[in-house]
N, CA, C and O of each residue as an XYZ file, in Angstrom:
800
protein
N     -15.009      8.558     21.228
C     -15.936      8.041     20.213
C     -15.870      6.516     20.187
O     -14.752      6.004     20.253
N     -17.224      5.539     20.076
C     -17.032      4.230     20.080
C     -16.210      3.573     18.665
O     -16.145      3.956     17.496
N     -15.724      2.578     19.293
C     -15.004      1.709     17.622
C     -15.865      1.970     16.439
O     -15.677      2.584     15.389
N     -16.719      1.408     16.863
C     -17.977      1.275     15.592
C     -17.973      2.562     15.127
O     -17.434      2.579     14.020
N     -18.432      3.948     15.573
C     -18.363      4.723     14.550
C     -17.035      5.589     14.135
O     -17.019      6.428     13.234
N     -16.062      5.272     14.860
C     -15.000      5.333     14.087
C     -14.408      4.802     13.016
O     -13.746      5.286     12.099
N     -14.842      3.471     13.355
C     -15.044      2.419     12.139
C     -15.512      2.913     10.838
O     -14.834      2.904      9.811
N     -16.864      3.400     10.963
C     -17.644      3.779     10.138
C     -17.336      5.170      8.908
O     -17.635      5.326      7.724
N     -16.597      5.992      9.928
C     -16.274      7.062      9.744
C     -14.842      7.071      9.034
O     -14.616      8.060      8.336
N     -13.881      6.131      9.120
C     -12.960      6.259      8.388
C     -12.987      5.200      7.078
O     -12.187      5.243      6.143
N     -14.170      4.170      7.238
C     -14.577      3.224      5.968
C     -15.232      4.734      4.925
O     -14.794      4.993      3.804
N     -16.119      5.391      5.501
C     -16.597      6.262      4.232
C     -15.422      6.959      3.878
O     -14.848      6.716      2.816
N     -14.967      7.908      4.776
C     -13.023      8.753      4.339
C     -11.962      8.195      2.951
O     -11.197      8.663      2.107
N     -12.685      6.524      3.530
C     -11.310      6.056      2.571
C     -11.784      5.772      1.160
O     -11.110      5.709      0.132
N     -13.197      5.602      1.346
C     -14.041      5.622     -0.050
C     -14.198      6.699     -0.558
O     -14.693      6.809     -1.680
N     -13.837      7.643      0.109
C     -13.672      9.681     -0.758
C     -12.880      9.364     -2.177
O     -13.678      9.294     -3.111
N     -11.707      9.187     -2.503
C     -10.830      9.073     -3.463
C     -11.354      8.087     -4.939
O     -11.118      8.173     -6.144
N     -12.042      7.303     -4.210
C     -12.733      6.640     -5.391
C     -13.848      7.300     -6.353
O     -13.925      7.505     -7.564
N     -14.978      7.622     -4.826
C     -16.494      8.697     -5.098
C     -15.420      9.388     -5.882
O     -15.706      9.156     -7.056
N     -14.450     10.037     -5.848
C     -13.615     11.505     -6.743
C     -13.727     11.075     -7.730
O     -14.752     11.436     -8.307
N     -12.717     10.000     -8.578
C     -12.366      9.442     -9.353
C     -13.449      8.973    -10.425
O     -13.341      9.037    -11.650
N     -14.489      8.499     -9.694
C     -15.506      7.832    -10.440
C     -16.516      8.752    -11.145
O     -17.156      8.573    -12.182
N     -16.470      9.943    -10.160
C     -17.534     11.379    -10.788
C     -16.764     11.867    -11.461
O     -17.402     12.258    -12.439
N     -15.206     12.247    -11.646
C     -14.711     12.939    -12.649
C     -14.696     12.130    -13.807
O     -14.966     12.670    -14.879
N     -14.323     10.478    -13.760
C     -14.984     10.262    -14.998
C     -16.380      9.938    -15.544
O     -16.772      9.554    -16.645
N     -16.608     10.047    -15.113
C     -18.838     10.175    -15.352
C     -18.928     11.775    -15.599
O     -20.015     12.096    -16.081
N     -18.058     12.821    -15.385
C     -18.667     14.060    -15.774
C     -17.526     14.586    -16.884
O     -17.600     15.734    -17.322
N     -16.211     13.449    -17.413
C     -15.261     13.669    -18.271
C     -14.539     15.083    -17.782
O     -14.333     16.035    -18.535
N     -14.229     15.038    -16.507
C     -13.076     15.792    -15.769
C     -11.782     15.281    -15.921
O     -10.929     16.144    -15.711
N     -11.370     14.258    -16.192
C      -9.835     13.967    -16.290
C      -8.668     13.938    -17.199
O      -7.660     13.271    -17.432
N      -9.335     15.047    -17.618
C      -8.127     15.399    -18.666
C      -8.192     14.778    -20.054
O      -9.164     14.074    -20.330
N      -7.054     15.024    -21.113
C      -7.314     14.640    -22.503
C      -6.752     13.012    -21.974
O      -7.106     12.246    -22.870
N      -6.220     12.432    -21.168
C      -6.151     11.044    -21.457
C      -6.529     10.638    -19.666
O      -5.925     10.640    -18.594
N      -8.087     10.273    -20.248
C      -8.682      9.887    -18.239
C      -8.012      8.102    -18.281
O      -7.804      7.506    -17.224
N      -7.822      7.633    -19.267
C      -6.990      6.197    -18.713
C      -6.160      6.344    -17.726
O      -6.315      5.970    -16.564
N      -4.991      7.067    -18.339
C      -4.335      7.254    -17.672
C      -4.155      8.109    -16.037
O      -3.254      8.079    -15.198
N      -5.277      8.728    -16.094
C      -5.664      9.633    -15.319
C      -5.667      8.344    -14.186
O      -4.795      8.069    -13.362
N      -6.820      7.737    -14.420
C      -7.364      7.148    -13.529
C      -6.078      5.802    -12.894
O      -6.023      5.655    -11.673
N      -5.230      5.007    -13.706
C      -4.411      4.478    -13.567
C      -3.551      5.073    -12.840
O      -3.033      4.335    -12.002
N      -3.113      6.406    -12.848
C      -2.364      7.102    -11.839
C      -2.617      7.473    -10.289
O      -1.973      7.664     -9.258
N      -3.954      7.458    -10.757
C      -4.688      8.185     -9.223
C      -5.039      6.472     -8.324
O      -5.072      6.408     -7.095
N      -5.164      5.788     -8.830
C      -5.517      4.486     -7.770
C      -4.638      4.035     -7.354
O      -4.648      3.345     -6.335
N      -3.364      4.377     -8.215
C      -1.891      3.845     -7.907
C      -0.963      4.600     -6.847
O       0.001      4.299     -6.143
N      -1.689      5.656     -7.075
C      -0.951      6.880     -6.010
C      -1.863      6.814     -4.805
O      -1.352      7.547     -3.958
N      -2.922      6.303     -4.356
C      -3.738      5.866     -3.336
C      -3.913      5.027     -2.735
O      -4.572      4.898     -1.704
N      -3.282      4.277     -3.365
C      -2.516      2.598     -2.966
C      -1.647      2.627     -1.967
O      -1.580      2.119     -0.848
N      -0.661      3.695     -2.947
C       0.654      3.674     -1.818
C       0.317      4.917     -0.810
O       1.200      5.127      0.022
N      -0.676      5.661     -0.767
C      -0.559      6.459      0.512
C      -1.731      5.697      1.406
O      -2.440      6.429      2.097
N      -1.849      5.001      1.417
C      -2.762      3.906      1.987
C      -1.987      2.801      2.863
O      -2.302      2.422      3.991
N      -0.806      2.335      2.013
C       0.148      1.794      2.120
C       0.992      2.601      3.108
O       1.092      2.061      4.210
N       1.690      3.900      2.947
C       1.905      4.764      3.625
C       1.705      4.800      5.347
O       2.515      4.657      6.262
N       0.185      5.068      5.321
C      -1.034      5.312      6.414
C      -1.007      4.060      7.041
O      -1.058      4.120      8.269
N      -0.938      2.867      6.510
C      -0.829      2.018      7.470
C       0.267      1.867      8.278
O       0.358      2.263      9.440
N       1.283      1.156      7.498
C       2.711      1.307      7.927
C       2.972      2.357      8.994
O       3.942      1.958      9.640
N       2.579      3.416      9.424
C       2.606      4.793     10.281
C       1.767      4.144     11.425
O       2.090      4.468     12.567
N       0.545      3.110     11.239
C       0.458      3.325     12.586
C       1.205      2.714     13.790
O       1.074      3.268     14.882
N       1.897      1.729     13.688
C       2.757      1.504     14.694
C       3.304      1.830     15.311
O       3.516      1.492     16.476
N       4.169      3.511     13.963
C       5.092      4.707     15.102
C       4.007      5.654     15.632
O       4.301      6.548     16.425
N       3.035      5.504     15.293
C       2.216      6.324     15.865
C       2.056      5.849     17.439
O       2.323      6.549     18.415
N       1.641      4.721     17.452
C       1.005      4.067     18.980
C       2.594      4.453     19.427
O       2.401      5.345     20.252
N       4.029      4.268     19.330
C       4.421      3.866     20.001
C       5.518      5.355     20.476
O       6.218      5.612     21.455
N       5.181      6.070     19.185
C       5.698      8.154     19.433
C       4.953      8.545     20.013
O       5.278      9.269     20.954
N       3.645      8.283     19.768
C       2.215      9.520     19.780
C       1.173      8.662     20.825
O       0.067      9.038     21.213
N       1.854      7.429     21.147
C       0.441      7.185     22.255
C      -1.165      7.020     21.587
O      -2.274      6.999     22.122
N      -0.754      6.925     20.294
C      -2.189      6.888     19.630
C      -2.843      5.017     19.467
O      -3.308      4.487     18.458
N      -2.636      4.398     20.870
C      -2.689      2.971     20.445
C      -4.243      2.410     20.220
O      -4.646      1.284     20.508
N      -5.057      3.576     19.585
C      -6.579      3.736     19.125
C      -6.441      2.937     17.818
O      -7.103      2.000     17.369
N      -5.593      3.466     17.446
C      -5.429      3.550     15.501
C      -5.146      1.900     15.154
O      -5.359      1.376     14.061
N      -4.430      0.991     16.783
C      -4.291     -0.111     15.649
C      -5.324     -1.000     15.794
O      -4.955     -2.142     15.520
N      -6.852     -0.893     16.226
C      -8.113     -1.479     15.756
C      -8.043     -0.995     14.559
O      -8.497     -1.905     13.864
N      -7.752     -0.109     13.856
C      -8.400      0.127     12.795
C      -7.000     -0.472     11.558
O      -7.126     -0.684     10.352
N      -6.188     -0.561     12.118
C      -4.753     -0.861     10.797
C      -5.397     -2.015      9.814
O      -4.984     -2.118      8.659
N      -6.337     -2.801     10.282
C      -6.847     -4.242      9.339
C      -7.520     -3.446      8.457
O      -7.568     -3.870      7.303
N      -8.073     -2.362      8.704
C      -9.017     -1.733      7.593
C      -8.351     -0.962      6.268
O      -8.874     -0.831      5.162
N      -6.808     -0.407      6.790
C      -5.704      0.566      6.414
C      -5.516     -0.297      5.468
O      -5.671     -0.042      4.274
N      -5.073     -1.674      6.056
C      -4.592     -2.613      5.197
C      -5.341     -2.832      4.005
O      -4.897     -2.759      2.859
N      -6.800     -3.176      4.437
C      -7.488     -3.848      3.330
C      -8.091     -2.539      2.300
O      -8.632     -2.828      1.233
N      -7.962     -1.322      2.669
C      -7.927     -0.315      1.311
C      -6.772      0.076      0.719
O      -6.719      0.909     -0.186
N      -5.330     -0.805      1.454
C      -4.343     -0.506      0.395
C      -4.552     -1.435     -0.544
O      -4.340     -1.012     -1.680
N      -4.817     -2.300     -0.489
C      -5.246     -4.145     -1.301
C      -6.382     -3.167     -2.244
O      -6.053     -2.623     -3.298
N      -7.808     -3.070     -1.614
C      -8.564     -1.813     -2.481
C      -8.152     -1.507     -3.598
O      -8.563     -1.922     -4.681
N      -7.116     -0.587     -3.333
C      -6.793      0.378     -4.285
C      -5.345     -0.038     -5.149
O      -4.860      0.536     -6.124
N      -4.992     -0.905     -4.622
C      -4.258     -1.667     -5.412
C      -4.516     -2.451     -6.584
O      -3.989     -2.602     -7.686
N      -5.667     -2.967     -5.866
C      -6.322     -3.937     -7.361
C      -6.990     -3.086     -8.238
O      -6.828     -3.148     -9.457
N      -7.819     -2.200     -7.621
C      -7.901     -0.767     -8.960
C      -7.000     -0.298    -10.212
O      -7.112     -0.108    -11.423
N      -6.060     -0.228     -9.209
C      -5.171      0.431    -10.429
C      -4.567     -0.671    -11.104
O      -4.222     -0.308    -12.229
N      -4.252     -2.071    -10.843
C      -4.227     -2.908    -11.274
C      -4.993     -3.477    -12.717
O      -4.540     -3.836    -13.803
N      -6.491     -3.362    -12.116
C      -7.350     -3.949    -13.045
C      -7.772     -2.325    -14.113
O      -8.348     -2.272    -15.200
N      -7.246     -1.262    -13.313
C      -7.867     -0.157    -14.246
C      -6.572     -0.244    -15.475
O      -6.798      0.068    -16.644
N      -5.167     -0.730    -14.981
C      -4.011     -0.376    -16.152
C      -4.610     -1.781    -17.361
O      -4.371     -1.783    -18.568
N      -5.537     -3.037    -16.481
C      -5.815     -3.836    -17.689
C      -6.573     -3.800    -18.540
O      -6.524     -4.338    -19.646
N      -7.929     -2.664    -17.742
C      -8.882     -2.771    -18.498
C      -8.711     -1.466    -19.554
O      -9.242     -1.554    -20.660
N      -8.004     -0.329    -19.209
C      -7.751      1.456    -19.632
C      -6.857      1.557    -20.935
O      -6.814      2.164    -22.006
N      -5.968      0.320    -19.993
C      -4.495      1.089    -21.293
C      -4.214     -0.664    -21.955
O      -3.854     -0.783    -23.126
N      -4.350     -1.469    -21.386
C      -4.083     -2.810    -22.368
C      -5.544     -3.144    -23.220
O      -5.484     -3.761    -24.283
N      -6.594     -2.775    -22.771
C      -7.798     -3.096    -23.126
C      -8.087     -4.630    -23.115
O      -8.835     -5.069    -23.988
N      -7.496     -5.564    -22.097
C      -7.691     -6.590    -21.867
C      -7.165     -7.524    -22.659
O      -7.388     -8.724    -22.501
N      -6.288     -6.953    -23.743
C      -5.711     -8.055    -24.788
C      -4.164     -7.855    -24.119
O      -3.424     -6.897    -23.898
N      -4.122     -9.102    -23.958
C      -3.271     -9.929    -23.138
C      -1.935    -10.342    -23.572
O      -0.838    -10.611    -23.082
N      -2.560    -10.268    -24.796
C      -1.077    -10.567    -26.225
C      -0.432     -9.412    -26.199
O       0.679     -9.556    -26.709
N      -0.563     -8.686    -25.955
C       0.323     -7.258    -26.253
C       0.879     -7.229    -24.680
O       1.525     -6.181    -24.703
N       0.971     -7.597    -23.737
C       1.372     -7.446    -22.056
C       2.633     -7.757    -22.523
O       3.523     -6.931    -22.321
N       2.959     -9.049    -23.258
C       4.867     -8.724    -23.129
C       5.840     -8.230    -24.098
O       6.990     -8.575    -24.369
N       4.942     -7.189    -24.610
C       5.276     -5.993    -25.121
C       5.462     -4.851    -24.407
O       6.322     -4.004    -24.649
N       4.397     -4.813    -23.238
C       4.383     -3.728    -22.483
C       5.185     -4.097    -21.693
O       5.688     -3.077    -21.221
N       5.683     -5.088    -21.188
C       6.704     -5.728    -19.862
C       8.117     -4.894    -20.234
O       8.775     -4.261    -19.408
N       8.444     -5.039    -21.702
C       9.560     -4.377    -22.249
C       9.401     -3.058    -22.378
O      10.541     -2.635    -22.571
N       8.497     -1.970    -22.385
C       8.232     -0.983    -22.595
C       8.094     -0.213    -21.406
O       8.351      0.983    -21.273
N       7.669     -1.002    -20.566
C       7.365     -0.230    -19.042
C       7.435     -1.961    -18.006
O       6.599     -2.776    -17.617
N       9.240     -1.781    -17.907
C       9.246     -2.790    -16.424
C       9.160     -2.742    -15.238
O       9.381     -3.660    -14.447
N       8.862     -1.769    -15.033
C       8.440     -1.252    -14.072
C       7.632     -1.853    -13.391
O       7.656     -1.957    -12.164
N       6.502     -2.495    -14.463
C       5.253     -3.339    -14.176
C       5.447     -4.441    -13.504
O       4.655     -4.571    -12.570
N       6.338     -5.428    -13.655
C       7.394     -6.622    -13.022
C       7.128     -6.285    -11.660
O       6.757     -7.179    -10.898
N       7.308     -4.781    -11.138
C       7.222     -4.892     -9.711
C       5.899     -4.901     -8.880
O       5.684     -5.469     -7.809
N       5.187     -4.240     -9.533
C       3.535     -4.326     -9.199
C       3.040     -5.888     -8.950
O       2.333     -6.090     -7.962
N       3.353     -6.891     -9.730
C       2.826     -7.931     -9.670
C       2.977     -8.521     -8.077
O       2.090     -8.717     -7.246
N       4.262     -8.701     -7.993
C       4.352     -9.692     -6.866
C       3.706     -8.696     -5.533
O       3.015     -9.064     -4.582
N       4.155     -7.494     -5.831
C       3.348     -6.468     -4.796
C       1.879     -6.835     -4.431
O       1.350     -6.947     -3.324
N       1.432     -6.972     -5.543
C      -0.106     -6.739     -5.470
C      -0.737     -8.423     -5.178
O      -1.822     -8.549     -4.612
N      -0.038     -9.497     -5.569
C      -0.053    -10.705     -5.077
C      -0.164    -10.992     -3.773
O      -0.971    -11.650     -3.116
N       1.189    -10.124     -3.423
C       1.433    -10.239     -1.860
C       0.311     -9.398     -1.227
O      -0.150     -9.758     -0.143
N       0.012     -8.690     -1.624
C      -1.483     -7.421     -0.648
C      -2.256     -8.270     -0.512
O      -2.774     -8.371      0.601
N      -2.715     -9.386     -1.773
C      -3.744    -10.405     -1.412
C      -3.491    -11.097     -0.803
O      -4.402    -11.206      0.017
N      -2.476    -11.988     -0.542
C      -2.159    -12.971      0.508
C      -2.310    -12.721      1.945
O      -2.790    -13.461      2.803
N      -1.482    -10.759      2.127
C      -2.089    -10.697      3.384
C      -3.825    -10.474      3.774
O      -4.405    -11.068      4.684
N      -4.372     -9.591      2.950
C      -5.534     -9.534      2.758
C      -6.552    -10.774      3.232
O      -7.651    -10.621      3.765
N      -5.929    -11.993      2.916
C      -6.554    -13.367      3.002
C      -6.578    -13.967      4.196
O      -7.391    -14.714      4.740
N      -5.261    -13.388      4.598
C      -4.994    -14.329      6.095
C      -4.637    -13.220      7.253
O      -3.774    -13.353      8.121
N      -5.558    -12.029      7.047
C      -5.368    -10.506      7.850
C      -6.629    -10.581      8.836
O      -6.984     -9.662      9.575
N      -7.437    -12.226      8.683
C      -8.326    -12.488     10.096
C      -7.658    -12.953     10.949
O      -6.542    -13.471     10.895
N      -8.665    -12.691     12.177
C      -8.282    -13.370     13.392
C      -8.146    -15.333     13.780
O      -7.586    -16.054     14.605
N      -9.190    -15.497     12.402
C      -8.885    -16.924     12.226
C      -7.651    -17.571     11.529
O      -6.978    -18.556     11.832
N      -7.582    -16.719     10.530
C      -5.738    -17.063     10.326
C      -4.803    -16.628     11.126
O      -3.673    -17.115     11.160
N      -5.288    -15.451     12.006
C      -3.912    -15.558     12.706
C      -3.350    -16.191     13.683
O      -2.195    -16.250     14.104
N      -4.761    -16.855     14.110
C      -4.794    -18.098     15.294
C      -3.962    -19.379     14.782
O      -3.059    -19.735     15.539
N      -4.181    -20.270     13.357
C      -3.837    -20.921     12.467
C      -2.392    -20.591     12.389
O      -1.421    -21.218     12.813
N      -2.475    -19.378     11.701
C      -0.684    -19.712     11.290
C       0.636    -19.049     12.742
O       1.864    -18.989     12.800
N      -0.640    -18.629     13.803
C       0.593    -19.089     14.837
C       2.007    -17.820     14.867
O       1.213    -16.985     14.433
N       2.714    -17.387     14.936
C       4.117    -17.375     14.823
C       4.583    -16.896     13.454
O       5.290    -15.888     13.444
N       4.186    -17.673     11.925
C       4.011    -17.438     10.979
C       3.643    -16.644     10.476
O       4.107    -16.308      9.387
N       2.288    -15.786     11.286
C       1.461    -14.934     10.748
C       2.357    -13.401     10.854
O       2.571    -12.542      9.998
N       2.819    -13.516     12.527
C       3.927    -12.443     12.014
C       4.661    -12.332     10.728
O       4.412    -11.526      9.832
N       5.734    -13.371     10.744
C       6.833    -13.131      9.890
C       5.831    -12.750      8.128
O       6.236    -11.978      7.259
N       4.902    -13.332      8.092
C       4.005    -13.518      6.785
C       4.262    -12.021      6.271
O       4.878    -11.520      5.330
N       3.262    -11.407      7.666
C       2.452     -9.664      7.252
C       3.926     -8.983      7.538
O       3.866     -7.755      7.599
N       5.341     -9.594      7.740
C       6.151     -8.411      7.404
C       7.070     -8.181      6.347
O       8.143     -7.591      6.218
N       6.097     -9.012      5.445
C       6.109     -8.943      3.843
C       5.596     -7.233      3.646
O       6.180     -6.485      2.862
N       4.973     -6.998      4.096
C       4.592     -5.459      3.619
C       5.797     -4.328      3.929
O       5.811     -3.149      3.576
N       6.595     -4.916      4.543
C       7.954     -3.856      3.935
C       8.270     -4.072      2.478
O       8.119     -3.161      1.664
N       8.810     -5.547      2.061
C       8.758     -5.363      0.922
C       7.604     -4.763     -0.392
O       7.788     -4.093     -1.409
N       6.682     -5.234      0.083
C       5.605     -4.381     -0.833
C       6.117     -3.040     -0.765
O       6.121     -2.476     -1.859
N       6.456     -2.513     -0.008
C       6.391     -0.813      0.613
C       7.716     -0.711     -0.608
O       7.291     -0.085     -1.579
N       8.797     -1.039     -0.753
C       9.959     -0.932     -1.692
C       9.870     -1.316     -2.916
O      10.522     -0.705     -3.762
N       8.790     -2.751     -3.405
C       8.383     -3.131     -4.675
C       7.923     -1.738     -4.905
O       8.585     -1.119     -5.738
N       6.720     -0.976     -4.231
C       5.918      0.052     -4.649
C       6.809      1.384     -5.038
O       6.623      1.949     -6.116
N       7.815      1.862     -4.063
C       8.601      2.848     -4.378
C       9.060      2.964     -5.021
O       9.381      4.060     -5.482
N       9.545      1.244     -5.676
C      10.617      1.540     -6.933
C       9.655      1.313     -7.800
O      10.123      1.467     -8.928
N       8.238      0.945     -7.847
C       7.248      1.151     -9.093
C       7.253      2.613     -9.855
O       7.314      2.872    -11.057
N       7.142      3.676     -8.417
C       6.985      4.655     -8.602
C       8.399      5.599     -9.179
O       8.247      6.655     -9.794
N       9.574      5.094     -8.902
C      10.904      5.331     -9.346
C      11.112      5.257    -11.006
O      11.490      6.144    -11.770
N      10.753      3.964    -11.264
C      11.375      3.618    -12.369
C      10.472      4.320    -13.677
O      10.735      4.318    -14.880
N       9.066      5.039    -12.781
C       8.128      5.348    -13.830
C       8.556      7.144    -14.561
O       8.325      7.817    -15.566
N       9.164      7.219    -13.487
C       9.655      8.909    -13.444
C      10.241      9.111    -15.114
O      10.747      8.331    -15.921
N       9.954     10.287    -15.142
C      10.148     10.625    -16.908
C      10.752     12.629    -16.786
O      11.547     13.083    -17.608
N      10.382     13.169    -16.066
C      10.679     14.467    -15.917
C      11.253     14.568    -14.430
O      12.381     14.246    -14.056
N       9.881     15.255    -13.439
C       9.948     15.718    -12.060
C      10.108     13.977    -11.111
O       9.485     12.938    -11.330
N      11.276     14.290     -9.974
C      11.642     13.235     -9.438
C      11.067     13.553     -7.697
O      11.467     13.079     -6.634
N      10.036     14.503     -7.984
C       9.026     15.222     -6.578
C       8.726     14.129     -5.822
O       9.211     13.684     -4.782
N       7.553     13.664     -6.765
C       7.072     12.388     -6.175
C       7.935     10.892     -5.077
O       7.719     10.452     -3.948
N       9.008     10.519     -6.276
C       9.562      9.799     -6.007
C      10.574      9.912     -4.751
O      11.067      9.034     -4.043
N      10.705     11.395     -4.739
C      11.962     11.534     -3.568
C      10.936     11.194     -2.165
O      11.175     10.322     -1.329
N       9.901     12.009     -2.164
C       8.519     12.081     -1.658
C       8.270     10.965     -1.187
O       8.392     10.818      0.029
N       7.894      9.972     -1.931
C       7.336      8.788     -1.173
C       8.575      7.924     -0.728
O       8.280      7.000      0.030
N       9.975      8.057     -1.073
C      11.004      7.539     -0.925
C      11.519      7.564      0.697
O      11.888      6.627      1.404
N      11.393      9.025      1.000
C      11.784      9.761      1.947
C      10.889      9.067      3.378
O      11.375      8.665      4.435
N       9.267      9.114      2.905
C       8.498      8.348      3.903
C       8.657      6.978      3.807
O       8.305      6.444      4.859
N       9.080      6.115      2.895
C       9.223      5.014      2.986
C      10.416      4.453      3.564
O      10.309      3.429      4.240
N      11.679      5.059      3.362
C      12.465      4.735      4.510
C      12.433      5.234      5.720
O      13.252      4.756      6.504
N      11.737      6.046      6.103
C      11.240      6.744      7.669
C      10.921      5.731      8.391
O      11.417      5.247      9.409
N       9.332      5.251      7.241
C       8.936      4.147      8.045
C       9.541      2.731      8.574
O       9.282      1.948      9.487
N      10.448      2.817      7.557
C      10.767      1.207      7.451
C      12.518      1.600      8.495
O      12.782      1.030      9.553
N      13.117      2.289      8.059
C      13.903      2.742      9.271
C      13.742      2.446     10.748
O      14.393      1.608     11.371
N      12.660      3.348     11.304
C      12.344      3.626     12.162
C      12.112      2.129     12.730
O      12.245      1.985     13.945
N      11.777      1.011     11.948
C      11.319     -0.503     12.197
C      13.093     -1.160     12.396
O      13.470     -1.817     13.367
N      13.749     -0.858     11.489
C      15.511     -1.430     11.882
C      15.911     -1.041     13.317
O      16.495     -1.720     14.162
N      15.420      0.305     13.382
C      16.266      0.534     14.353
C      15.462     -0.018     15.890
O      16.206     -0.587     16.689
N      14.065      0.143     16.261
C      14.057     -0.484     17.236
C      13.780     -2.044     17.349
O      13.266     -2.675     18.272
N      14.246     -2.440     16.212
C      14.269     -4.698     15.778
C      15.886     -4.410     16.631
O      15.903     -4.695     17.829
N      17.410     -3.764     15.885
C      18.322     -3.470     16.691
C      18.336     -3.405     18.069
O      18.874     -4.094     18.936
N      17.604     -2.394     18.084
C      17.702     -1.986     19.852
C      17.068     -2.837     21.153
O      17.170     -2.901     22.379
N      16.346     -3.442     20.038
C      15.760     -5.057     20.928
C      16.548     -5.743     20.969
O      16.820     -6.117     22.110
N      17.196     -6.198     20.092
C      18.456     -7.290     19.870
C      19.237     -7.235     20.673
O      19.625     -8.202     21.329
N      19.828     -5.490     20.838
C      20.999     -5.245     21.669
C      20.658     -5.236     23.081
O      21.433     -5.670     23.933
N      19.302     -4.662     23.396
C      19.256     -5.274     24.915
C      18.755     -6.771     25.303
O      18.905     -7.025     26.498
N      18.282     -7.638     24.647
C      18.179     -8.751     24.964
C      19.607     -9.498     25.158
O      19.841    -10.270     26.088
N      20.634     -9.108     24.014
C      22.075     -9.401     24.209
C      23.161     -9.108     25.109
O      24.257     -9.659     25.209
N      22.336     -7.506     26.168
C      23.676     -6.932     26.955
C      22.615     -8.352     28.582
O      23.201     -8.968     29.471
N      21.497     -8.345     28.377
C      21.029     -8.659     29.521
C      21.228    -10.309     29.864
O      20.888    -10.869     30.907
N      21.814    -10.863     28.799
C      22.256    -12.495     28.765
C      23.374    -12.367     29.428
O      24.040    -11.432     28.984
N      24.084    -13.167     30.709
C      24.600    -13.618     31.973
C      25.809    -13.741     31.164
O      26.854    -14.147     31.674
């Protein structure tokens, strides 16, 4: 299949979760509290977005799938998406935009502390995730975008610290998040160590 409509085809896919979201609340499907509804669901789509990207690297490099990383800039920019959703949905849903009451909520749910710099950082890469910045910052641009490990751990422990009953979720995205980020130690190591046995 050509780029382009693969392109095409996984830009509408990733807009499914929203179309969901947006008709259940236009037809008052989400339960006795859709704030929250909806604050949960953009936040939990964030990070499997987040997830999905992060994967394709072991993908190209387990699975031979080295298709997928034309498309990782796109992975990227609907985790940013759906990040700022749930972002702007927890300001507009559950703070109602009054701003005076936020460091009230900072103490009530700190959790929030970690979202920020997360979602800061999604934009930064977001900003400089062209080919014209990556020409520009050179060298930089690596080390920049491997800020999204940390996002990947800001996010897990978002999702950690929110836990109140079932710890499903959290073990859940915990489990894939050190897979992924694992799987990145160990062959940064295994580079190290053969560049080190092969020095004279």
């Amino acid at each position: 299949m050509p780029v382009m409509w693969r392109r095409a085809l996984l830009f509408c896919a990733s807009l499914i979760p929203v179309i969901f979201i947006s008709f259940g609340a236009a037809t008052n499907q989400l339960g006795a509290d859709p704030a929250k509804a909806i604050v949960l669901f953009t936040g939990t789509w964030a990070f499997y977005f987040l997830l999905i990207t992060l994967s394709v690297s072991p993908l190209k490099r387990l699975a031979n799938q080295s298709w997928l990383m034309v498309h990782r800039r796109m992975l990227g920019l609907f985790t940013l998406f759906y990040a700022v959703l749930h972002m702007l949905a927890y300001l507009i849903f559950i703070l109602g935009l009054n701003f005076s009451i936020f460091g009230a909520e900072l103490v009530k749910r700190p959790y929030i502390l970690l979202t920020i710099p997360a979602v800061i950082l999604l934009i930064v890469l977001g900003i400089t995730s062209t080919k014209g910045m990556m020409r520009r910052l050179g060298k930089n641009w690596v080390k920049l975008h491997k800020s999204i490990y940390l996002i990947a751990i800001l996010a897990w422990l978002h999702v950690l610290l929110q836990v109140r009953s079932s710890y499903a979720d959290a073990v859940l995205f915990g489990v894939l998040t050190a897979g992924l980020l694992g799987i990145r130690c160990y062959w940064f190591f295994k580079k190290k160590s053969s560049i080190s046995s092969s020095k004279p």
